[in-house]
N, C-alpha and C positions, 0 to 999 in steps of 0.2 A: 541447094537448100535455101527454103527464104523462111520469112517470119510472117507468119501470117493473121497472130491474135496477139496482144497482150493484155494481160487481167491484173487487174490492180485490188490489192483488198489495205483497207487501214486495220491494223494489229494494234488494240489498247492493250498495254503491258504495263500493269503496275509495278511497284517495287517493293517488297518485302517488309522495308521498311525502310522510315526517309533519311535518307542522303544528302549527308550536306558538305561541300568543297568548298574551295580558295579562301583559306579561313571561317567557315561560316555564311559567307556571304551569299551564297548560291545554294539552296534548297531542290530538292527533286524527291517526286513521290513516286510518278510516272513517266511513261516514254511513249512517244506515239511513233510506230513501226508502220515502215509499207511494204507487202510483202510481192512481188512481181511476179508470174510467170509468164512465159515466152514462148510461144506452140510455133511448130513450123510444119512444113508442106512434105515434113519425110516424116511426119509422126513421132520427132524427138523434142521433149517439153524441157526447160530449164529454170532455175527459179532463182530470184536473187529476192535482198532485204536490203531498205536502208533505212536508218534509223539514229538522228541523231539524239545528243544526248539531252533531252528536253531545248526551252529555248532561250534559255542564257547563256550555256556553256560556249557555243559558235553563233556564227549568223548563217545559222540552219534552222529548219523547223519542218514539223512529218509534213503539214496540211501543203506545202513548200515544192516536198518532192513529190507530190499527186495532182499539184498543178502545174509544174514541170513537164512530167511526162505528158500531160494534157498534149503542152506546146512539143515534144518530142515526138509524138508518135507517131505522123506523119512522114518524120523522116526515118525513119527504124522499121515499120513496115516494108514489107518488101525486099529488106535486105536481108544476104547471106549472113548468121548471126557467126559463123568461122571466121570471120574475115574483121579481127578486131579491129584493127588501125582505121579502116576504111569507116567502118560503123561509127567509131566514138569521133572519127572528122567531122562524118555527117551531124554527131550530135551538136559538136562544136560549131558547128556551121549554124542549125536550126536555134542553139540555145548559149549564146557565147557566156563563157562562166559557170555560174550557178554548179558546179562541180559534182557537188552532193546529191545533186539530183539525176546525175548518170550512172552512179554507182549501181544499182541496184538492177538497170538493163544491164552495162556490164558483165555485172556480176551472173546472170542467169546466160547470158552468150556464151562467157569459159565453161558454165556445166553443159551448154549444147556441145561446146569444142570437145571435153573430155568424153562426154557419151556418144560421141561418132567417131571418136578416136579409139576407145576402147579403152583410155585411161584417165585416173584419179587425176585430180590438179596438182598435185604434189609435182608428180610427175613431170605434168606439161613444166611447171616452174622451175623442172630441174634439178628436184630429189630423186635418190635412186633407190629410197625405202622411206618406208611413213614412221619416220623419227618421232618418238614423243617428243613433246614441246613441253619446258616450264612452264606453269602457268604462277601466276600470280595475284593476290589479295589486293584490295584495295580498300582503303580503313580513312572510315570519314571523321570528318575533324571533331575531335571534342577534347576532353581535359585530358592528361596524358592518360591516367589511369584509364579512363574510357579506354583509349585510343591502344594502351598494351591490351586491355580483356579482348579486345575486337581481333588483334592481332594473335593472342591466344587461342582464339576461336577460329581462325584461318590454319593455324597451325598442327591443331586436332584435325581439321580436313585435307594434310598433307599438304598445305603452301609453303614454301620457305625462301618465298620474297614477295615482298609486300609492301607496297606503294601507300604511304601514310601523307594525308590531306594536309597542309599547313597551310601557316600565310594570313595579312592583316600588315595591320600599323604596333601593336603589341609586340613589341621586340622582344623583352621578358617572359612574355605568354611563349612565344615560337621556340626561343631557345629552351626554357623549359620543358618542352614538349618535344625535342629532339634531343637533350641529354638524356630524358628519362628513357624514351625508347633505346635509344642507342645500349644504357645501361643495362635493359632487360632483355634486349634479345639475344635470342642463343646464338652460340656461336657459329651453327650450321645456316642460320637464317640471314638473310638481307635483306635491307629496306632499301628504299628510295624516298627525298623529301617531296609532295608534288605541291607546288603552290599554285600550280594553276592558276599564274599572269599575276595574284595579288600582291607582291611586293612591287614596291618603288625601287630603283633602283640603291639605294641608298640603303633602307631598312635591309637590302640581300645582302649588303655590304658588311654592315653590321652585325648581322644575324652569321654570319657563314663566317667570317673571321672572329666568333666569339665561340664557339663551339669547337668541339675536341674531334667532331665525325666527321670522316671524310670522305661517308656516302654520297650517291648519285643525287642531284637538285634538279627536281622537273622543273621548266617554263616557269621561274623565278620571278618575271616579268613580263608583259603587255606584249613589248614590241620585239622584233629579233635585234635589234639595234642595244635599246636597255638589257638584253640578255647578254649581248656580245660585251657591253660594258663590264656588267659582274665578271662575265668566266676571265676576262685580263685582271681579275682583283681579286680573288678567291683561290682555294686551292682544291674545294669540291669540286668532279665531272661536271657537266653540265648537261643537263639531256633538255632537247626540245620536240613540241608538242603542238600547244596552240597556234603558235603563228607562224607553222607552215602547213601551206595549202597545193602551191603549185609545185613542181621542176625548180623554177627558178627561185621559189622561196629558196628551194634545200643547197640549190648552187651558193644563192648569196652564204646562208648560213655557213658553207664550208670555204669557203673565200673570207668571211671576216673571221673565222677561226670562234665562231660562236658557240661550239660544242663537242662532243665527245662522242655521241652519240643522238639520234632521235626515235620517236612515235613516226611508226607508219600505219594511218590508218587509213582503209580502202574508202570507206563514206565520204572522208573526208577529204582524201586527195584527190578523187572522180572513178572511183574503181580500182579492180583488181589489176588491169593494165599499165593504168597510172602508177599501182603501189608496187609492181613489179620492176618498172623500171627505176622507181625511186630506189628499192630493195637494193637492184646490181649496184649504182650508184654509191650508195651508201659501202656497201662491199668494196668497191671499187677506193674509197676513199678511208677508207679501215674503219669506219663506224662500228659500235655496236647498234642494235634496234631492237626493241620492242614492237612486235608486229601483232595487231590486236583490230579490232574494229570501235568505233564513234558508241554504240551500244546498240541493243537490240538481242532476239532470243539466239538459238544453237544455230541456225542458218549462217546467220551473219556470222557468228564469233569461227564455227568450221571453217568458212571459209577462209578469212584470217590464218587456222590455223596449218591449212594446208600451204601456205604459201609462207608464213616459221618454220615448218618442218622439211622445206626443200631450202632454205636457208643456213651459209655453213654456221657451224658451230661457232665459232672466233666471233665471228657477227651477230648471235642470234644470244636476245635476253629473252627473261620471259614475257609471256603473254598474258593478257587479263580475258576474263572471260565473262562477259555482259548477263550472260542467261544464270551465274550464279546470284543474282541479285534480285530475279524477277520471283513475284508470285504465281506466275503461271508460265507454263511451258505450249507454245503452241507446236512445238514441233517432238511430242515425247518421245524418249530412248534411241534418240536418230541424234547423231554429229559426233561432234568432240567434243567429252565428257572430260571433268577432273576426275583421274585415277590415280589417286595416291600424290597427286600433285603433278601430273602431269597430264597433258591432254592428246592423243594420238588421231590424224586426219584419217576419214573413211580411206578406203582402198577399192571402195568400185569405182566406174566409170565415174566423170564429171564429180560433181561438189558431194556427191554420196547422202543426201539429204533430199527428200521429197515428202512436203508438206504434203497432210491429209485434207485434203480440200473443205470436208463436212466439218473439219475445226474451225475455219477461217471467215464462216459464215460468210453473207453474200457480199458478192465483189463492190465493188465503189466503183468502180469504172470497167468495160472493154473495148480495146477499140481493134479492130480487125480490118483485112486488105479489101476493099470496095468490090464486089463482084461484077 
């Protein structure tokens, strides 16, 4: 089997309403999605999305992974897309780095792997049924009362954990806003604090030895370094997020004893093969994880979720899910859906999601094997 086309479409996906993280600091209305599929010489098509989250949040950006693949395609043509290892070398070879920008050929490889295999991704990753997955809220920063209503409104849709935005120079403001939540939520529910990198190491210091909760703290700080600082000073989890990208971020990370747990997100580590070995890894060393994707519609977020649902239980927190936030659905009543708070992976062959091409209007690029 080889690859013989790939078609590139740019997905505008605004957001329902605007989102704002790391204290305020970072705004988002919309997200620019690429959506890939991958045609081969036995008639079996597979599709992947990347999509990060607008372009402050990483040093990612959509326009980013369409000119990537530009430079990628060359070497992806031609090749058996079963043959993961081999493929993502080549891409490493044609495009050293840029991570984010393989995700999304990857990602449509495993659905050719699972569809000539005869089985769901769950599977191939090593579930023996399509476990529903927790999913989880994600509640953008504003006064606490804001910040409980949003949270009551995840709650009404079956969430009961829920990832609330903090962080800034405002020591008073932050604590504030983690008593109050802490005080209002039920007791069946759990948060998580996510600062997403905005504290110094000093004000986490602060902030986390003045409060009474002794919930999970996202990415506290910038570097893995100022993270590994706090978690020896605190007696909050620690989970991390932003600043890992590679294998060897997550080695270091677990070598200085920097956390408790992390985010694996496929976009952002280079695919679902990169996030699978991080997965064992992470198992391996008793992590818990939130296994979620960068953002983007039900493509992306399914896939994520098949690869939490083949994840054991001990290890596996919930998932967020990107396509709860969008005003528009390009891929409708197809993937993992919140159902009462949980999301459960398709069960047919490969990622179980097949975009209707006449939604996606015309392609931004193809580029095909030279006749």
């Amino acid at each position: 089997m080889k690859i013989t086309r790939i078609t590139v479409w740019a997905i505008d996906l605004p957001l329902s309403k605007p989102y704002w993280l790391s204290g305020g600091r970072l705004k988002f209305e919309r997200l620019d999605s690429t959506f890939v599929r991958l045609d081969t010489d036995a008639g079996i098509s597979g599709w992947g999305e990347g999509c990060p989250w607008g372009t402050t949040y990483l040093p990612a950006h959509g326009t980013g992974i369409r000119a990537g693949i530009a430079t990628l395609a060359p070497a992806v043509l031609g090749r058996d897309p079963r043959s993961l290892r081999a493929l993502n070398d080549a891409m490493d070879v044609q495009l050293p780095g840029h991570l984010y920008v393989k995700s999304a050929i990857d990602m449509a490889a495993w659905d050719i792997l699972g569809q000539s295999a005869g089985l769901p991704l769950w599977q191939l990753f090593g579930g023996t049924e399509a476990v529903p997955v927790a999913v989880n809220s994600s509640i953008s920063t504003g006064t606490p009362e804001e910040m409980i209503a949003l949270i009551r409104e995840a709650s009404a849709k079956g969430y009961r954990t829920h990832s609330a935005k903090l962080g800034g120079h405002d020591i008073a403001a932050d604590i504030a806003r983690i008593e109050a939540i802490s005080a209002a939520l039920p007791a069946d529910e759990k948060v998580t604090y996510d600062i997403n990198r905005a504290w110094t190491p000093g004000v986490a210091v602060q902030v986390l030895n003045s409060v009474a909760a002794r919930d999970w703290v996202e990415q506290p700080c910038e570097t893995l370094d100022q993270c590994a600082h706090v978690a020896r000073r605190v007696r909050n989890p620690i989970m991390l997020d932003e600043c890992l990208h590679s294998f060897q971020d997550h080695l270091d990370a677990w070598r200085l004893g920097a956390c408790e747990g992390v985010k694996v997100k496929p976009n952002r580590v280079g695919g679902l093969t990169r996030a699978l070995q991080i997965r064992d890894f992470g198992v391996s060393v008793g992590w818990q994880m939130h296994i979620e994707d960068l953002g983007g519609s039900a493509l992306a977020d399914t896939a994520a979720i098949h690869l939490a649902s083949a994840t054991p239980t001990a290890n596996r927190l919930a998932s967020w899910l990107c396509h709860y936030h969008l005003a528009v659905d390009p891929v409708p009543g197809q993937g993992a859906r919140n159902n009462g708070g949980f999301a459960t992976p398709p069960s047919a062959p490969g990622l179980g999601v097949i975009p209707e091409v006449a939604r996606l209007g015309d392609p931004v690029a193809v580029y095909e094997v030279e006749a």
